[in-house]
C-alpha positions, -999 to +999 in steps of 0.1 A: +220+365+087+226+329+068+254+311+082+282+308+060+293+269+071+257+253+061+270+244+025+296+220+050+271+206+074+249+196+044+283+178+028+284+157+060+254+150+068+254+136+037+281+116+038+272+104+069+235+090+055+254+075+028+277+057+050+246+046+077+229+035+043+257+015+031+269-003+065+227-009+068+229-024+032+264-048+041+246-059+071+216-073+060+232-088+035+257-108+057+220-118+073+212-128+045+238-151+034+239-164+074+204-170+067+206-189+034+237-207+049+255-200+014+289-210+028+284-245+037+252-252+018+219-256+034+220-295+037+253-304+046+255-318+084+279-299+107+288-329+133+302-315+170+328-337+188+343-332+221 
């Protein structure tokens, strides 16, 4: 007896890969631009005072 709700289980799960996949994606690039510094540039000195 096939259950009749798969067809909406598969439409979730679906969307629900494509959402992990795209927060994944946003992620690693906000690494990557923390990584490359791409805000202040890569050779500009950040100076701490107290």
């Amino acid at each position: 007896m096939p259950n009749e709700n798969a067809g909406g289980f598969v439409v979730i799960a679906t969307l629900l890969l494509l959402s992990v996949v795209a927060g994944v994606g946003g992620l690693l690039v906000q690494v990557y631009r923390w990584r490359q510094d791409v805000l202040y540039g890569p050779y500009i000195r950040r100076e701490w005072r107290d």
